[in-house]
N, C-alpha and C positions, 0 to 999 in steps of 0.2 A: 410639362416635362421638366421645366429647370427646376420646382421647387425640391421635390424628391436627388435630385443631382447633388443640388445645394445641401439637402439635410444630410447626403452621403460625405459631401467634400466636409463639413461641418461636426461630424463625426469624427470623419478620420484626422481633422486638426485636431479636438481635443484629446484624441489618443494618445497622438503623437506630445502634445503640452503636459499629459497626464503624467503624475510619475510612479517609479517601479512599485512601490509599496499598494498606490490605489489601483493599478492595471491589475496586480496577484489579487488582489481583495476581490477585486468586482470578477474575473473569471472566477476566482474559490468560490467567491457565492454563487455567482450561473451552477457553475458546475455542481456544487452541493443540491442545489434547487432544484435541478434538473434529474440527480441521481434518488436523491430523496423522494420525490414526486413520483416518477418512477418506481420506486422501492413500493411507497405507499400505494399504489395502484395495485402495482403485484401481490402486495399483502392483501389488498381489499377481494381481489378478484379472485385469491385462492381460498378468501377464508368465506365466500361465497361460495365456491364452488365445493370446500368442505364442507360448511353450513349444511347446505342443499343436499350435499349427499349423506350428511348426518340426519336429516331430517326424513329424508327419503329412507334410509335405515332404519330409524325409528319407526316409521308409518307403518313399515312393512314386516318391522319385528310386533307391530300393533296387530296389524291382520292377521297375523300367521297364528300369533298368541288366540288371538280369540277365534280364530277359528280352529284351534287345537284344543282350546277351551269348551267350544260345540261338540264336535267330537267324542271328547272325554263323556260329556252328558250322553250322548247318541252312544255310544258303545255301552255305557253303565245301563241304557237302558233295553239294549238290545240281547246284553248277555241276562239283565233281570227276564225278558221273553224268553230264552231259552230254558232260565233256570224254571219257567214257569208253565212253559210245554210238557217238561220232562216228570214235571210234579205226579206222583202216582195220584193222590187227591184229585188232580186235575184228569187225569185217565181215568179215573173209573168212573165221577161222573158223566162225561161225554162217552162212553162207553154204556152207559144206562138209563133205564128210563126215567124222567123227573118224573113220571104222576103219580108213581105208586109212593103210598105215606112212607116208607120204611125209607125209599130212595131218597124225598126230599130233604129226610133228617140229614142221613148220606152227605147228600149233595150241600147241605149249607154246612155244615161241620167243615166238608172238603175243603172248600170255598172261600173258609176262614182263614186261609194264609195267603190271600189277595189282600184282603184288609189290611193283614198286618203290613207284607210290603207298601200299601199305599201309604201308612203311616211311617213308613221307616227311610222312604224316599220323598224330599220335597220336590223336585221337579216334575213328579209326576203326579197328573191331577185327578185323571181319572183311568180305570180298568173295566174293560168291558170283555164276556166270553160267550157266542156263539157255536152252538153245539148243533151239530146233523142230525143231531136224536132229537131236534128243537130245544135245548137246553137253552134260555135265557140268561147271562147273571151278568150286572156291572155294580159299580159300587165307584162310591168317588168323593173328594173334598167340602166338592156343593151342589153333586146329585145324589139321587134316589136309584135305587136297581131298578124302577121301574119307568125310570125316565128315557132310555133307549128301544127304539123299535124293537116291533115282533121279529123274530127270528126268520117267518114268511117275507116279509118286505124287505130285510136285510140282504136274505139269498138274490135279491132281484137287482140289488145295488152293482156298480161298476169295482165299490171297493171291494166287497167282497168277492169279484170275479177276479182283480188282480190279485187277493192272497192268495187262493186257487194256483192261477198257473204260475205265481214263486215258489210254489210247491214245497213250502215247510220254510223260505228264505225272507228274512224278513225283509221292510218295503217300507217308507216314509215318504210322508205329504204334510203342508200344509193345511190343515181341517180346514173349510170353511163352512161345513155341515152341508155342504153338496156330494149328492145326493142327502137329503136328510135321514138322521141316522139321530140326533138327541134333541130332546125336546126342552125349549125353554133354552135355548143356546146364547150364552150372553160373551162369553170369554173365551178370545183367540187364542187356539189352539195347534199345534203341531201330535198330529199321529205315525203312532208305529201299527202296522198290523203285520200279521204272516200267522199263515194256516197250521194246525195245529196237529199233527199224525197220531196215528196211532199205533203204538209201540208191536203190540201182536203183526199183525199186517200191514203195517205202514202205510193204512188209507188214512187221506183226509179225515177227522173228526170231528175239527169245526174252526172256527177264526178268531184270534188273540187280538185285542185291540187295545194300544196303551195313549193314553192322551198328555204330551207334555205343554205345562203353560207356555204360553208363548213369552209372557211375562219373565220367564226363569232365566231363556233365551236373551232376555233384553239385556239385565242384571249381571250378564257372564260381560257387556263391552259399556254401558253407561258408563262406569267410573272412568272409560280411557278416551272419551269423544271430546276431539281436539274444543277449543275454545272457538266458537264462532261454523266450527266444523260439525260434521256428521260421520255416522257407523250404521249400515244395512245391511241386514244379507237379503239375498237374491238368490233362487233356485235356477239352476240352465236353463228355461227356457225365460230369464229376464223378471219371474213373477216377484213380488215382494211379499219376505215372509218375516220380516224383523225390521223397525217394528210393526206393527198391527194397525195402526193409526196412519201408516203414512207419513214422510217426509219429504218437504217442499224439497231441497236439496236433490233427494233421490229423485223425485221426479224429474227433476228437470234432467239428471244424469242420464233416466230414462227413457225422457223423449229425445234428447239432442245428440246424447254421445253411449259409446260401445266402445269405449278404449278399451276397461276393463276385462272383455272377454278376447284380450290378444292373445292369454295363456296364464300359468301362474307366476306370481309376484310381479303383476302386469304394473306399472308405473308411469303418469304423465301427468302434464300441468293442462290442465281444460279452464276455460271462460265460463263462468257462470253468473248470470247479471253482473256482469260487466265488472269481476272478482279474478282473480288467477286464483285458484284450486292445487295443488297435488292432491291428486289421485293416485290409492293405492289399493290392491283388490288380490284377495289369497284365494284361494276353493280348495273345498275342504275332496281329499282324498277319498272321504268312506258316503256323503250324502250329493259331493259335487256341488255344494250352493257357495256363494260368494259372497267371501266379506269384504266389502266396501271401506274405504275408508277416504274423507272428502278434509283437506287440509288448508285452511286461507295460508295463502303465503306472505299475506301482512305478519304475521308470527314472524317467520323468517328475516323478512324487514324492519321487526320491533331490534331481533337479535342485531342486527346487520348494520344497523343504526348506533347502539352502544362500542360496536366493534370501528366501526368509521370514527367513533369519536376518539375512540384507544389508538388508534392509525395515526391519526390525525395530532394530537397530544405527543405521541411518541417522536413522531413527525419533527415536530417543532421545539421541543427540546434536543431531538439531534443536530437539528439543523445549527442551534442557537449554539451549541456545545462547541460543535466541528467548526461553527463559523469565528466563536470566541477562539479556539485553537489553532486555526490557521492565523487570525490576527494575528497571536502572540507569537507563534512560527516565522509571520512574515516580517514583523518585526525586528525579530532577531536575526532573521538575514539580511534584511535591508539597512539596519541602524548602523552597522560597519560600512557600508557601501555608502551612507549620506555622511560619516563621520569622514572618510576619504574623499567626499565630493569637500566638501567645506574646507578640510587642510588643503586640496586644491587650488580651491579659490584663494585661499590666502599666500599660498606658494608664487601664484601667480600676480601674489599684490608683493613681493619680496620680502618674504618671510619663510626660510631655508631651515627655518629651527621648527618644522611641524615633526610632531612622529605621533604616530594613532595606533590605539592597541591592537596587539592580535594573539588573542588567546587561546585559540583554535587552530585545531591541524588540519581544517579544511583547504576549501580550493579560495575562500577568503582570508581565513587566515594565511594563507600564502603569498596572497596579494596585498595584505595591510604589509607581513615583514618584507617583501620584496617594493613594495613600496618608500616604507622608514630604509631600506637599505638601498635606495636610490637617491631619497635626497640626501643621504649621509654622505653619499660619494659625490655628487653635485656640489656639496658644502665645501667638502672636502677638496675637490677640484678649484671652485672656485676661489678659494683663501690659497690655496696654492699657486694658478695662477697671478692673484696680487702678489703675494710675497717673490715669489719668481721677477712678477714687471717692477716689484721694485729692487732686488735686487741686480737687474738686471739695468736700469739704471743708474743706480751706484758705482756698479762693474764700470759703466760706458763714461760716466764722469769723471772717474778713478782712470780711465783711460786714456782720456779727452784730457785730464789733465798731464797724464805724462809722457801724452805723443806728442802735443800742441800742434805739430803738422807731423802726419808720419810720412810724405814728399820728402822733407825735409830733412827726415831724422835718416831714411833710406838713401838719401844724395850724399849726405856726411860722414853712413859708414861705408859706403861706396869710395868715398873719393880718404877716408884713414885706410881703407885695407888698398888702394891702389899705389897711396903714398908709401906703405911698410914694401908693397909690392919690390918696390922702386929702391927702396934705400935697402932692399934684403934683410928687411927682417921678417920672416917669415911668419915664426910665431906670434907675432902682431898682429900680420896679417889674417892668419887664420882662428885667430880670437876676434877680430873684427867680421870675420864672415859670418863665425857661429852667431855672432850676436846678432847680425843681421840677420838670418835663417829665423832666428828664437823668434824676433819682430817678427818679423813675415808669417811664419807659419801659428803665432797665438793669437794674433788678428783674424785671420781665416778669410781677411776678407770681409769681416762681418758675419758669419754663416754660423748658424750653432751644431751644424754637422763640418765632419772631416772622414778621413778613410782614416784605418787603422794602420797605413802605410804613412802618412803624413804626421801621423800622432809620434810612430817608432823614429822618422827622422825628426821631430821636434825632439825625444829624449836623447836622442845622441847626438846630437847638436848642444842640449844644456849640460850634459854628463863631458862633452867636451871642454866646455869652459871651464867647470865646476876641476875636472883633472887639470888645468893649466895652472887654474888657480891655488887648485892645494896640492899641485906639484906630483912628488910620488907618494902622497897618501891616500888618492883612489886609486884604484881600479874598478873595471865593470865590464858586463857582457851583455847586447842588446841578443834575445832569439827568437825571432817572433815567425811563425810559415808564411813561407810566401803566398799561401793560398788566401790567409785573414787580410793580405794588404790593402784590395782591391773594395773591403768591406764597409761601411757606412758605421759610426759609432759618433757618441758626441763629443765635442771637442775638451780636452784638457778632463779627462778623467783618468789619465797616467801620470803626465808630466806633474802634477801637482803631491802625486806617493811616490813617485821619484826625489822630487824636491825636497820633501819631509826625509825622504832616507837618508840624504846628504845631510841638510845640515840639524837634523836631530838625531841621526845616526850616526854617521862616519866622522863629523866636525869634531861632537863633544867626544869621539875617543880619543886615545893617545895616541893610538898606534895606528898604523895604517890599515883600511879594511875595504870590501868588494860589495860591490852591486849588481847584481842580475837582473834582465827582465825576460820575461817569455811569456810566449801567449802560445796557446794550441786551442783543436776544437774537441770538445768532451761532452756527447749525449747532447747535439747541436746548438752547444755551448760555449761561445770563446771565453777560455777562459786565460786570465794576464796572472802572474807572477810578478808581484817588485819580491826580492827578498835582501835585505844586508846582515851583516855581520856586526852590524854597530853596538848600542850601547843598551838597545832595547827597551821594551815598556813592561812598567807592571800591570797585575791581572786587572786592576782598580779603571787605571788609564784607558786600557783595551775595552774595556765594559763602558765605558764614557764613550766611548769614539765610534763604536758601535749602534749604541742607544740612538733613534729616531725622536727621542725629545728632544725640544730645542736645547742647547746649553747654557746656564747661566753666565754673564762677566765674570762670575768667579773660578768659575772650571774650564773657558775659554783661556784665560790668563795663566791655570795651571798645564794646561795642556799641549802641548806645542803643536801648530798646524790643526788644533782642532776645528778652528775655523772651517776650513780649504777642504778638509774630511766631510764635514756636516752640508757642504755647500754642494760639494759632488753625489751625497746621500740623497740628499733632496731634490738635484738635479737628472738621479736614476733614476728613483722613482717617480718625477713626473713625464720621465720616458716608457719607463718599463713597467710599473707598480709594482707586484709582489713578483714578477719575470726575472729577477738578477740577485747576485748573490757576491757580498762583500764580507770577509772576514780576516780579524788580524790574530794574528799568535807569535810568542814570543814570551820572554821572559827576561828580568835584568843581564845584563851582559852576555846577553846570549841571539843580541839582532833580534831585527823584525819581518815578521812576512805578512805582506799582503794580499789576497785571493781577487781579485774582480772575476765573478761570472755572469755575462751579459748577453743576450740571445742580438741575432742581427736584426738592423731595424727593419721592418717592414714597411713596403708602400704607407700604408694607411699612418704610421707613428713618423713619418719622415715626414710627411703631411702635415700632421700633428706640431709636429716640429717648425714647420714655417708656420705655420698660422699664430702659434707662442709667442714667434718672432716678427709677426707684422703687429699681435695684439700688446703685443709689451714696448714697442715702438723700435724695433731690434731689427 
């Protein structure tokens, strides 16, 4: 019992080892082999069963022929009796006496258009005429007139008792010269007889006797006797009257079997020494005898033989064809499918630069470009990330060097604004808190999130100083809904386009100019407003600042704050990807406006958020 277990479990491993390309292959083949196989079966078994019934067709279009072929003979000679009845010649001698001399002249002059028919008909061998007056006359091929009984012995015959009561109709038998009736009888014969009237009074006047070779009979079906087969006829009650010699075949038909007389166009397969047969068997309409016809069905097996080999050939070039075709089929679906295994394997050896064709608008070509467009975004992630931790970095060193303790630097402007406190001066004092605030709230604590309530008191805390310091040439207005306050955003993506607007807007003018900010929500969008009045960018500038290339030292140098711009660009989209919308417009002396549109963060990207910040060391 375990080894069968064993060969199952043994099996189902290499299935499972096997790969996509050989598993399609080997069911394609099952399956072809199986449908093929199949196919050719069905082919073998109908063209057998067409075969057979072509052959059964033919057999039976053989009997029906030749016994239509009897027939024809048997009518041509039945109407020659009639026409030979009705002969006045033939009336007056049975009508008179032969012994007077005057009559016998008569009577053979009459007589003389027997002979002619006999010559003018070869199936007929011999004519014989019996007259009540005792009139004697035959004449024949290879008798004598006087090779047929007396007229006395004839009357006493059975044949001549059955033309009698046909009463003018004629009558067929095979002759065998029982009762004897011609002498010197060598050759099998088939008889017509029926009595002969007479025209005045339509009594009997004597008996018409026509003799067909049996030989004539043979010569209508020889040319059609299958090969190895036989052709007989048979009278109803089973006698054989074709051929005359007898046939091994036929006898044995006729001792063992009776199929034939089921009805006409009787047909079956009979055993004969230990042979299958088709049998086929017609009877003739006008005499009732049956033609036989004995069929080997090796014939049909010779046919049926060529035809398995045409199956069989056919067979095998389809098989070969379908099976060459599916190869190349499977192939070509499988070769995209191992080209994506292999850039796998190498992805997973860190090698982010695979991408594999996809030429196709199938369900693989969708998964080669959705493929190439995951590790492009993976690449893409990942180099952003680094640059992120290092920048982020930089940021914290750049920090680190100009807090040195932020304890320290919060105790100091703690204890300047308590001092201004103290000596009244106010506006010291509260440049000293702004500046404290600025500290406090761009630290965050650390955190790369903030609310956008803490972001709006970080600009108005720097827009604070920023008015103290250039006196009355700011002005500005923070307006942001108190509904956005409470919102999560990342830190320092205002206060840094605030910054720019002051001192590359409002500083380089002359004249004193204004600063807005506002934020609202638009198509679940917050979106910020900086806008100034300052000194403005050209279109060149704004197309730089926007550009998501990095910027070169050379157009960093020309740009003011393009830094701080590029840093926040890179720092939204690895919040939001293509989710947020920054645009600047403006024109020389005509101020700048900024657009930030940035959806809020969601659980999962706040997530995101700290995890940047544990992986970047933040």
């Amino acid at each position: 019992m375990s080894r069968p277990f064993f060969s199952v479990v043994s099996i189902a491993v290499w299935w499972r080892k096997t790969g996509l390309k050989q598993k399609i292959l080997l069911l394609v083949a099952l399956i072809l082999l199986l449908a093929i196989t199949a196919t050719g079966l069905y082919s073998y078994f109908l063209a057998v069963e067409q075969a057979t019934s072509k052959l059964v067709e033919s057999q039976l279009n053989l009997v029906n022929q030749v016994s239509n072929n009897i027939d024809l003979v048997l009518t041509d000679v039945m109407d020659l009796s009639s026409l030979i009845i009705i002969d006045p010649g033939v009336q007056q001698v049975l009508q008179e006496s032969p012994s007077d001399g005057q009559n016998i002249l008569i009577y053979h002059n009459s007589l003389l258009y027997l002979d002619k028919i006999l010559a003018a008909k070869s199936h007929i061998s011999m004519v014989a005429l019996y007259g009540l007056n005792g009139l004697v006359y035959s004449t024949g091929k290879d008798y004598t007139s006087n090779r047929v009984i007396p007229f006395q012995e004839f009357s006493r015959t059975s044949l001549f008792e059955k033309a009698l009561q046909l009463d003018g109709s004629p009558g067929i038998e095979y002759f065998t010269n029982k009762p004897f009736i011609v002498y010197d009888h060598r050759i099998p014969r088939i008889i017509l007889y029926r009595a002969v009237k007479e025209f005045n009074r339509f009594h009997n006047a004597g008996v018409l006797l026509l003799w067909i070779n049996e030989e004539n009979i043979r010569s209508l079906y020889r040319p059609v006797i299958p090969r190895g087969g036989s052709v007989f006829i048979l009278d109803p009650k089973g006698k054989m009257i074709s051929p005359a010699g007898g046939d091994p075949l036929a006898q044995e038909v006729l001792l063992n079997h009776n199929e034939f007389s089921a009805g006409p166009g009787t047909t079956c397969t009979i055993n004969i020494n230990k042979q299958k047969m088709l049998l086929t068997a017609a009877a003739s309409e006008i005499t009732g005898w049956w033609t036989v016809a004995l069929t080997p069905m090796d014939l049909l097996a010779q046919n049926l033989k060529s035809i398995a080999s045409v199956i069989i050939l056919v067979g095998f070039v389809c098989y070969m064809f379908l099976f060459f075709l599916s190869l190349y089929i499977t192939s070509v679906l499988t070769t995209p499918l191992q080209q994506l295994q292999d850039s796998i394997e190498k992805v997973q050896k860190g090698d982010f630069s695979q991408q594999i064709p996809s030429p196709g608008e199938d369900e693989i070509g969708r998964l080669s470009r959705g493929y190439n467009i995951m590790i492009t975004r993976i690449r893409d992630l990942i180099d952003r990330v680094y640059k992120l931790g290092i920048r982020r970095r930089e940021a914290e060193l750049k920090a680190l060097q100009a807090q040195i303790n932020p304890h320290f630097l919060y105790n100091t402007l703690d204890t300047l604004f308590w001092k201004a406190e103290k000596k009244h001066v106010p506006e010291i004092g509260e440049m000293v808190y702004a500046l404290s605030k600025i500290f406090r709230l761009s630290l965050n604590r650390g955190n790369d999130l903030t609310t956008v309530g803490r972001e709006k008191e970080l600009i108005e805390h720097y827009l604070l100083v920023q008015k103290m310091r250039l006196k009355n040439k700011l002005s500005y207005t923070v307006d942001i809904d108190r509904a956005l306050w409470d919102r999560n955003i990342p830190k320092l993506i205002l206060q840094p386009f605030v910054e720019n607007a002051v001192i590359h807007g409002i500083e380089e003018k002359e004249s004193s100019g204004e600063i807005s900010v506002t934020g609202r929500t638009e198509d679940e969008l917050m979106v910020f407003t900086i806008r100034d009045d300052g000194v403005g960018m050209t279109e060149e500038k704004i197309k730089l600042l926007q550009s998501k290339e990095p910027l070169s030292p050379e157009n960093l140098s020309n740009i003011s704050g393009g830094y701080a711009v590029h840093n926040i660009l890179e720092r939204l989209d690895l919040y939001f990807k293509e989710n947020y919308r920054v645009t600047f417009t403006g024109k020389p002396g005509s101020g700048t406006t900024v657009i930030i549109a940035i959806p809020e963060l969601s659980g999962e990207e706040e997530e995101n958020g700290e995890k940047r910040n544990q992986d970047t060391g933040g």
